[in-house]
C-alpha positions as CSV (number, residue, x, y, z in Angstrom):
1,X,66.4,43.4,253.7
2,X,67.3,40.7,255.9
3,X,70.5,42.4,256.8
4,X,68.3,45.0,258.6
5,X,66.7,42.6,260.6
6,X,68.1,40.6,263.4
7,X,68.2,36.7,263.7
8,X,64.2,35.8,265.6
9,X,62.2,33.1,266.8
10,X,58.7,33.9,265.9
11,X,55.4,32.5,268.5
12,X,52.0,32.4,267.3
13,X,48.9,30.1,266.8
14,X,46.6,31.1,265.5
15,X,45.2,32.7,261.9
16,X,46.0,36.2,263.7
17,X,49.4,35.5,263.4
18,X,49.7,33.9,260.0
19,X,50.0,37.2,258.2
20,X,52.7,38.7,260.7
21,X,54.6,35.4,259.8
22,X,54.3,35.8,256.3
23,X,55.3,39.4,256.5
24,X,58.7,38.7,257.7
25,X,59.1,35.7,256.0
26,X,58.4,38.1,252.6
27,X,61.0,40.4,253.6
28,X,63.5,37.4,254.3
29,X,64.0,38.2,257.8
30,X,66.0,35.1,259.7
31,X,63.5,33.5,261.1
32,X,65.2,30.7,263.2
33,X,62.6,28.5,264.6
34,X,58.8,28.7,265.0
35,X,56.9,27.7,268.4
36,X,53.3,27.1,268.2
37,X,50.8,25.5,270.5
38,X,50.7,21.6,270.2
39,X,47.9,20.2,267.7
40,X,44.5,20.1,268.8
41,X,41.8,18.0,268.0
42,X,39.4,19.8,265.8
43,X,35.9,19.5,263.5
44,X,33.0,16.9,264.3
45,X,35.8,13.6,263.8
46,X,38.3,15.4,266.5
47,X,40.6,15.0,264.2
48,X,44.4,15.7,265.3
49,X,44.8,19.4,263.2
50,X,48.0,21.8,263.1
51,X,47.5,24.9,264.0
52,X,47.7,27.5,260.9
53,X,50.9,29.1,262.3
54,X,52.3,25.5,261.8
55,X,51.0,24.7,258.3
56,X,52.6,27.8,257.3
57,X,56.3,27.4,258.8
58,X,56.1,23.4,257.4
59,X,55.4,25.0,253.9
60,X,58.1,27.7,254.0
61,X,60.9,24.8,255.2
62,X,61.2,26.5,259.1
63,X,61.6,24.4,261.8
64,X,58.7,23.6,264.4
65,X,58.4,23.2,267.9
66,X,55.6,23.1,270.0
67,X,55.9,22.3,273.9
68,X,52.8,22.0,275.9
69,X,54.6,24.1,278.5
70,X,56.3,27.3,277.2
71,X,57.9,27.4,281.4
72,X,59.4,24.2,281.3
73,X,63.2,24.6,281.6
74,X,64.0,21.6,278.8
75,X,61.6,23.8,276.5
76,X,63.2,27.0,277.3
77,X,66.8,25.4,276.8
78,X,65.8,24.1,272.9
79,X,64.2,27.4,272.3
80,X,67.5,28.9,273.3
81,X,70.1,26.7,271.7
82,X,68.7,28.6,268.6
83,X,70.8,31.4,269.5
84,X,68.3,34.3,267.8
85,X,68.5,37.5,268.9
86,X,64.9,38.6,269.5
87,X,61.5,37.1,269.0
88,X,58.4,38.0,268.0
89,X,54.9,37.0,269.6
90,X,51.7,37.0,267.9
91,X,48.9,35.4,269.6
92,X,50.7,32.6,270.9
93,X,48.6,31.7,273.6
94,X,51.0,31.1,276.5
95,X,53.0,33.9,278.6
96,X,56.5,33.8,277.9
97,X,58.1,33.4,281.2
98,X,61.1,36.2,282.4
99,X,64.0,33.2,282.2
100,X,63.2,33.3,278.3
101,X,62.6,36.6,277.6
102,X,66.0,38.2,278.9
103,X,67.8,35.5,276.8
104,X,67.2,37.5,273.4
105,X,69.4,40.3,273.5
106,X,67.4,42.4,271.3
107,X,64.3,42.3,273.2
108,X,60.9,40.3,272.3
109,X,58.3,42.3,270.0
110,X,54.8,41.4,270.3
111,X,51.7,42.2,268.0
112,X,48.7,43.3,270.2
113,X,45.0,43.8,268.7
114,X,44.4,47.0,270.6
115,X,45.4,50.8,271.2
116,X,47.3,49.7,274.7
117,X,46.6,49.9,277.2
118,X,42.7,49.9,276.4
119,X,42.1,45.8,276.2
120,X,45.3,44.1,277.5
121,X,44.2,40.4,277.4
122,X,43.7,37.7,275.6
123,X,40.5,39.3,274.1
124,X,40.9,42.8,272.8
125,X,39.0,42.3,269.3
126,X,35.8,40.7,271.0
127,X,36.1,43.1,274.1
128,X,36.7,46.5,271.7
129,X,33.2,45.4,270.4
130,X,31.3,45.0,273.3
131,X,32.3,48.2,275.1
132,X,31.2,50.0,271.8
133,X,34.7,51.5,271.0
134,X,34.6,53.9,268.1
135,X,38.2,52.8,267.4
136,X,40.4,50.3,268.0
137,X,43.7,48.8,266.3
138,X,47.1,47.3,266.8
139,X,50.3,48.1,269.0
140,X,53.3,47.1,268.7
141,X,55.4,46.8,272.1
142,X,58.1,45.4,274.1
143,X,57.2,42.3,276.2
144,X,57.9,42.4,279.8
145,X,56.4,39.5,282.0
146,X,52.9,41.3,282.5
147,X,49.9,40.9,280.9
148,X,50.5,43.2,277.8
149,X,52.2,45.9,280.1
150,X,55.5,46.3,277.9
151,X,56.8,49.9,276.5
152,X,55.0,50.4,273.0
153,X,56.9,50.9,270.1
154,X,54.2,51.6,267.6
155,X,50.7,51.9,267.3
156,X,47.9,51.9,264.0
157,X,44.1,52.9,264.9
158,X,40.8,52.4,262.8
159,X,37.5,53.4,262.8
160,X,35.4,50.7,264.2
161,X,32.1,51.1,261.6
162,X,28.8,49.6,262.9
163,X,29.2,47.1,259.8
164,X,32.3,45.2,261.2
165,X,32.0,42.0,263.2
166,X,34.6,40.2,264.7
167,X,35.0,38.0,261.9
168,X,36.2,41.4,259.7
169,X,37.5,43.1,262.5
170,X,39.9,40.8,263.4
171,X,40.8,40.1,259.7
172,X,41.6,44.2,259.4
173,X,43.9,43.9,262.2
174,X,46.0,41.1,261.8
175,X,47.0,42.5,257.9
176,X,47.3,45.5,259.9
177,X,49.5,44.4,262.7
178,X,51.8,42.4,260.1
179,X,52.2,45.4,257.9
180,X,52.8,47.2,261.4
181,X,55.4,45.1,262.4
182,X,57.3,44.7,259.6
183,X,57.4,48.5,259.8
184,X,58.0,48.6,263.3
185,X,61.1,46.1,263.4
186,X,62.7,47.6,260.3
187,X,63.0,51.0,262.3
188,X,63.6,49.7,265.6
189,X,66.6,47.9,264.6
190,X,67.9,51.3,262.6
191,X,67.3,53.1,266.0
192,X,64.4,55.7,265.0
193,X,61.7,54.7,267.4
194,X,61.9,55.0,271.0
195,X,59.6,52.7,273.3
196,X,56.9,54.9,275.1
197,X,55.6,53.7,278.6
198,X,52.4,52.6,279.1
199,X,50.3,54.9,281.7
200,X,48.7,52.2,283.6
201,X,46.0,54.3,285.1
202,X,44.2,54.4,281.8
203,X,44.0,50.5,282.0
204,X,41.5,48.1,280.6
205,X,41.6,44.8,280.2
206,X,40.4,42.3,277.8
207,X,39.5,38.3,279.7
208,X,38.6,35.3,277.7
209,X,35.5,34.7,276.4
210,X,33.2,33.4,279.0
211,X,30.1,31.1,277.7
212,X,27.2,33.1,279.8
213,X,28.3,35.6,277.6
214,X,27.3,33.9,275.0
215,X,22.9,33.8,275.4
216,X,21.7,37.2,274.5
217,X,19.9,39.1,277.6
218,X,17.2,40.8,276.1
219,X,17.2,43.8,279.3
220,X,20.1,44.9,277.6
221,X,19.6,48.0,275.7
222,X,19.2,47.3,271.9
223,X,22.8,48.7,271.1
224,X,24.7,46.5,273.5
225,X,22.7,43.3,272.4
226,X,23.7,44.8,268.5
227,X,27.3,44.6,270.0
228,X,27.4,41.3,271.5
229,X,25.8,39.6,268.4
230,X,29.1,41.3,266.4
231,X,31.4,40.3,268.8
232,X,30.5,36.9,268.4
233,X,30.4,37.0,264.1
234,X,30.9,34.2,262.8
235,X,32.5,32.5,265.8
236,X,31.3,31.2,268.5
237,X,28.0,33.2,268.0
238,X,25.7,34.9,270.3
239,X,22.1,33.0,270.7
240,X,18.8,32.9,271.7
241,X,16.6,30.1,272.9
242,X,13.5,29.7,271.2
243,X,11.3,26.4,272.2
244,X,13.9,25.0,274.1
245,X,16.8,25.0,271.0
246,X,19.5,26.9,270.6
247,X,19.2,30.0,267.8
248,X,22.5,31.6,267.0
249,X,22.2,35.1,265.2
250,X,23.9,36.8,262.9
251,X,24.3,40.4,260.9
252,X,22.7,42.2,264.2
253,X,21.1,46.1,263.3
254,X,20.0,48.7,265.5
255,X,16.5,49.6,264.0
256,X,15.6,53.9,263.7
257,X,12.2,53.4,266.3
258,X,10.9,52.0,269.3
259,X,8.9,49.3,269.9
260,X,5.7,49.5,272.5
261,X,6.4,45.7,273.5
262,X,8.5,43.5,276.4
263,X,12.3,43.0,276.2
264,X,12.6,39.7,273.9
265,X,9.9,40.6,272.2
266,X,9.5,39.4,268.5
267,X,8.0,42.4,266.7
268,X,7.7,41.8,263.6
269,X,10.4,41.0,260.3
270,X,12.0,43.9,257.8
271,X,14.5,43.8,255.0
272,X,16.8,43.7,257.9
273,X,15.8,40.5,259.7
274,X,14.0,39.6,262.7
275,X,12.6,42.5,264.4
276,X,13.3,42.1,268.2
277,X,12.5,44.3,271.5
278,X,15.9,45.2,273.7
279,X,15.3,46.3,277.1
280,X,15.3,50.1,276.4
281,X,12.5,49.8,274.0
282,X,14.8,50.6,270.7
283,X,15.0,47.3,268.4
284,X,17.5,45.5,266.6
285,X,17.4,43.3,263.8
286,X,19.1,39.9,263.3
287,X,19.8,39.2,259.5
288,X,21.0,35.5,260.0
289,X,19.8,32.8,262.1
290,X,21.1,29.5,262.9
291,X,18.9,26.8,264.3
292,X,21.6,24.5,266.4
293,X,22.4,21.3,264.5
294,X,21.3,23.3,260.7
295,X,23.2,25.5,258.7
296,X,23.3,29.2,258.6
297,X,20.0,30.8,257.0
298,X,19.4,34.6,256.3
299,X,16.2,35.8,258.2
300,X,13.9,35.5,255.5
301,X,14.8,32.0,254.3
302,X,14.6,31.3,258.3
303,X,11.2,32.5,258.6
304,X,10.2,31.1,255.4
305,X,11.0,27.3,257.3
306,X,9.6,28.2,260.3
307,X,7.2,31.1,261.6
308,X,7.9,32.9,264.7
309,X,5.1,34.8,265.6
310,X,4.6,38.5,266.6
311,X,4.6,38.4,270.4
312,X,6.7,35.7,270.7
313,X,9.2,36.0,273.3
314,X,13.0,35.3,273.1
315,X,15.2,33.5,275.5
């Protein structure tokens, strides 16, 4: 199959992109060189850690290179000296400037986690939770030197179910986006897909994760704060303050009734978890709970260590 495909350079970081690797890689596509973001301190020792892009290329016997600067000229030079003849960008983490992106002569590909252009940014999984969306997914698209404003080549959707955090979510859509890819290159190279313009008007867009966004405001209706606990699931998790400590939650449910109470307001514990008042008077329920400093707990085995009271108001 690697006859169908051209010669590439494949960008990406993260776990995200680990599958879209390995899905070219499995098809023996060319894969030149890969650049990844330079190791990072990680864990309670800060120690030095490749990033799982990295790990992956070292195993398979693919060269790595990893400039702090993707603009710098010297980087842009050894990238090029490669001589591929397009790329492919999953979640790399840096904009690719113009001066690199016209030197592959079959245009760069990139892996996007949402329907564009709904969420361009860095954050489309997190983001696709927070608004609510009913579905989200993956696009496949041409990179110009916007912020995810290329021509799209493909797109996948699914059904967003009230079950799926972003741990899950974002799991779905990067086997999604590999198996999309792979797809996607295979009949772009043949000549059957033509890229569609984005309509810019329908824009949204998708910023990093700010940490305010982080400490659960209990005005917010109950369905929102449902949202925000998902969009933080398992990492870096949504919390509360309770006595002055952090609490993340976990495994948030909007509850079928209204409470009579305040917003913040502890009501009470169910199968579910901890019953809590949002600021529309419907109540969710948080089935984890992590004190900060202590391991993740379910509600009951939370509450079993330590009682908060009906009445008790959240932070």
């Amino acid at each position: 199959m690697s006859k169908d495909l051209p010669t590439l350079i494949f960008f990406g970081t993260p776990d995200f992109a680990v599958p879209s690797l390995n899905a070219l890689l499995n098809c023996e596509a060319r894969v030149e060189l890969v650049v990844t973001q330079p190791d990072r301190p990680r864990g309670r020792g800060k120690k030095l850690t490749a990033p799982p892009v990295k790990q992956v290329a070292v195993e398979r016997g693919i060269p790595v290179y990893q400039p702090s600067r993707i603009r710098d000229s010297s980087a842009i030079e050894h990238i090029v000296s490669f001589k591929a003849e397009s790329a492919v960008v999953v979640a790399y983490g840096q904009l690719l400037p113009a001066g690199l992106l016209e030197r592959f002569p079959l245009g760069v590909l990139n892996v996007h986690a949402s329907l564009l252009p709904r969420h361009r940014g860095a954050a489309p999984i997190q983001r696709s939770l927070l608004a609510g969306d009913d579905v989200t997914g993956v696009s496949i698209m041409l990179l110009d030197e916007g912020m995810d404003t290329g021509p799209v080549l493909s797109m996948r959707e699914i059904v967003i179910e009230e079950t799926l955090s972003f741990g899950s979510l974002h799991d779905r859509l990067a086997m999604m986006g590999a198996e999309l890819l792979r797809d996607t290159m295979q009949a772009w190279m043949a000549g059957r897909i033509q890229p569609v313009p984005q309509d810019s008007s329908m824009a949204t867009y998708a910023p990093p994760l700010r940490k305010e966004e982080l400490q659960l405001d209990w005005r917010l209706p109950a369905r929102l704060l449902a949202n925000r606990v998902r969009a933080f699931d398992p990492l870096p998790g949504a919390y509360f303050e309770l006595h002055g400590r952090r609490v993340k939650c976990f495994d948030a449910k909007v509850m079928p009734f209204q409470g009579n109470g305040q917003a913040g307001e502890v009501l009470g514990s169910s199968e579910s978890g901890l019953v809590v008042q949002g600021g529309d008077g419907a109540c969710l329920a948080l089935g984890s709970l992590q004190m900060e400093g202590q391991r993740k707990l379910t509600a009951t085995e939370f509450l079993r260590g330590r009682a908060i009271e009906p009445g008790t108001l959240l932070e």
